[in-house]
Structures are given as C-alpha cells and as structure tokens.
C-alpha positions as CSV (number, residue, x, y, z in Angstrom):
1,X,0.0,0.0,0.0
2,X,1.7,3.2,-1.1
3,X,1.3,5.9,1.7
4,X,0.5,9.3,-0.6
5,X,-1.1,10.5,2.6
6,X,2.2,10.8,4.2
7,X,4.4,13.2,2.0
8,X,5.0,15.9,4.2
9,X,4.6,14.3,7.7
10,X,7.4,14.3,9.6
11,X,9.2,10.4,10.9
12,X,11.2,10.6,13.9
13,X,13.7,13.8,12.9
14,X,13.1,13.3,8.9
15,X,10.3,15.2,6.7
16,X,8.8,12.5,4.0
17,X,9.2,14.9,0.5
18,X,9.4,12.3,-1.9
19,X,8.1,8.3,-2.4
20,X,11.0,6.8,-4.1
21,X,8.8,3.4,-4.6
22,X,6.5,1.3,-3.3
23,X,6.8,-2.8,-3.3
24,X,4.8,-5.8,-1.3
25,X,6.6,-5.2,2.4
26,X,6.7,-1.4,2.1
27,X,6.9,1.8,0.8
28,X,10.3,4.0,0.7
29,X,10.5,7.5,0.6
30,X,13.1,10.0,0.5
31,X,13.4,12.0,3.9
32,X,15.6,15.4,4.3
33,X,16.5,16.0,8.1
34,X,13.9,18.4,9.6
35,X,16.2,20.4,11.7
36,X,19.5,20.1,10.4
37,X,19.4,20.6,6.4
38,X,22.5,20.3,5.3
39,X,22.6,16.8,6.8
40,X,22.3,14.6,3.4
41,X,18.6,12.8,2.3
42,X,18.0,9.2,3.4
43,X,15.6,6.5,2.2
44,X,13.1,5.8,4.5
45,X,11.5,2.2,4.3
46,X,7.9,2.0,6.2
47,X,6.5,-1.5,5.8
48,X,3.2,-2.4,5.3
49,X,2.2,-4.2,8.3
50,X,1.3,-3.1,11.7
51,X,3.2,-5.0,14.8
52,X,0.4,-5.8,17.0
53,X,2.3,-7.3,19.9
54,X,4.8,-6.4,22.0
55,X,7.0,-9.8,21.1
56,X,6.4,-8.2,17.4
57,X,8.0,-4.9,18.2
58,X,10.9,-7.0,20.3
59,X,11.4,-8.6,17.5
60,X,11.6,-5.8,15.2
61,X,14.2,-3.8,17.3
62,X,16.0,-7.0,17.6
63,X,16.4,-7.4,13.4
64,X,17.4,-3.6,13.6
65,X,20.4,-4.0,16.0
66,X,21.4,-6.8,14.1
67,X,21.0,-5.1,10.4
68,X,23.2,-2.1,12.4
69,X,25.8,-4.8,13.0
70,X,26.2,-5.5,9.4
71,X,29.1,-3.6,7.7
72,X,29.3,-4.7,3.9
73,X,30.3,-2.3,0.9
74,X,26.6,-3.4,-0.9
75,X,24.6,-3.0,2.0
76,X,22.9,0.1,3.0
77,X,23.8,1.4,6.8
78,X,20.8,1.6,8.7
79,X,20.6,5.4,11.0
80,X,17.3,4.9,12.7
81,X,14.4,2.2,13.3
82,X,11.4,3.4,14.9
83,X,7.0,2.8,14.7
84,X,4.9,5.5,13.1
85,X,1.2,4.7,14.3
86,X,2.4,0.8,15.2
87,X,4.1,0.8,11.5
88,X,7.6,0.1,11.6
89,X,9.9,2.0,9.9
90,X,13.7,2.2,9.1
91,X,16.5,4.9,8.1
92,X,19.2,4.1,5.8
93,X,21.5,6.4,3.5
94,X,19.9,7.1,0.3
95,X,21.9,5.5,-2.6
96,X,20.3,6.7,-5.7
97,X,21.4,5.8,-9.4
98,X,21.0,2.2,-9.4
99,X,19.2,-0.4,-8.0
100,X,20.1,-3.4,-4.8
C-alpha cells in the first residue's frame, strides 16, 4: 500500500518529501532532516504491516540491531528504526542511481 497521505509528515527527525517506490513489504520515501538541512537525504523504508504485539515490536528492534551490525560495501547502513502509528519503519543512506 503506497502511503501518498504521508508526503510531508514528519518520521522521527526526517520530513517525508518524496516516495522513491513502493513494493509488497513497504513503501520508501526520500526523507531530508527536519532540523538540520545540510545533513544529506536518506531512504526511509515503512512497511506495510502493523506490529500488534509487543513480542512483534521485540522482534523488530532486535532485526534492527542486528541489520546495524552489518558492515558490507553493498549494504545500506541503517541510522534509525522506529514505529509510526504501530508501522515500523527504518532509516538508511539514500543511494540513488542504481538499483540493490
């Protein structure tokens, strides 16, 4: 489900101002800092599912940590993981010109 209602809404510190693309887990925007504008824009992934319980969320925060872990030259870092209205959501540097 593509999430045209939130262009503009603000994520944690990052301001939705573009969707970048939209898939069967999520949607991914491109985010600008709200505060801090010469900070660089990220991709922000929010996926399409709600967590309902709290061993969803755990779980969630838990695959976070462990995606923060991973240093690899073809894999995105990850700056933030948080919910928006139980959706979860993730920050990662915006890479754009070509495709994962």
């Amino acid at each position: 489900m593509v999430k045209d209602e939130l262009l503009g809404r603000q994520l944690g510190s990052y301001r939705l101002v573009k969707i970048l693309g939209h898939g069967a887990f999520g949607s991914v925007y491109l985010g600008k800092h709200f505060l801090l504008e010469h900070k660089p824009p990220v991709a922000i992934k929010i996926l399409n599912t709600t967590l309902n319980t709290q061993e969803e969320v755990d779980r969630f925060f838990q695959e976070a940590v462990l995606l923060d872990e991973l240093t690899h030259p073809n894999i995105l870092p990850i700056f933030d993981a948080n919910l928006y209205e139980d959706f979860p959501f993730f920050v990662t540097e915006y890479a754009p010109g070509g495709s994962l």
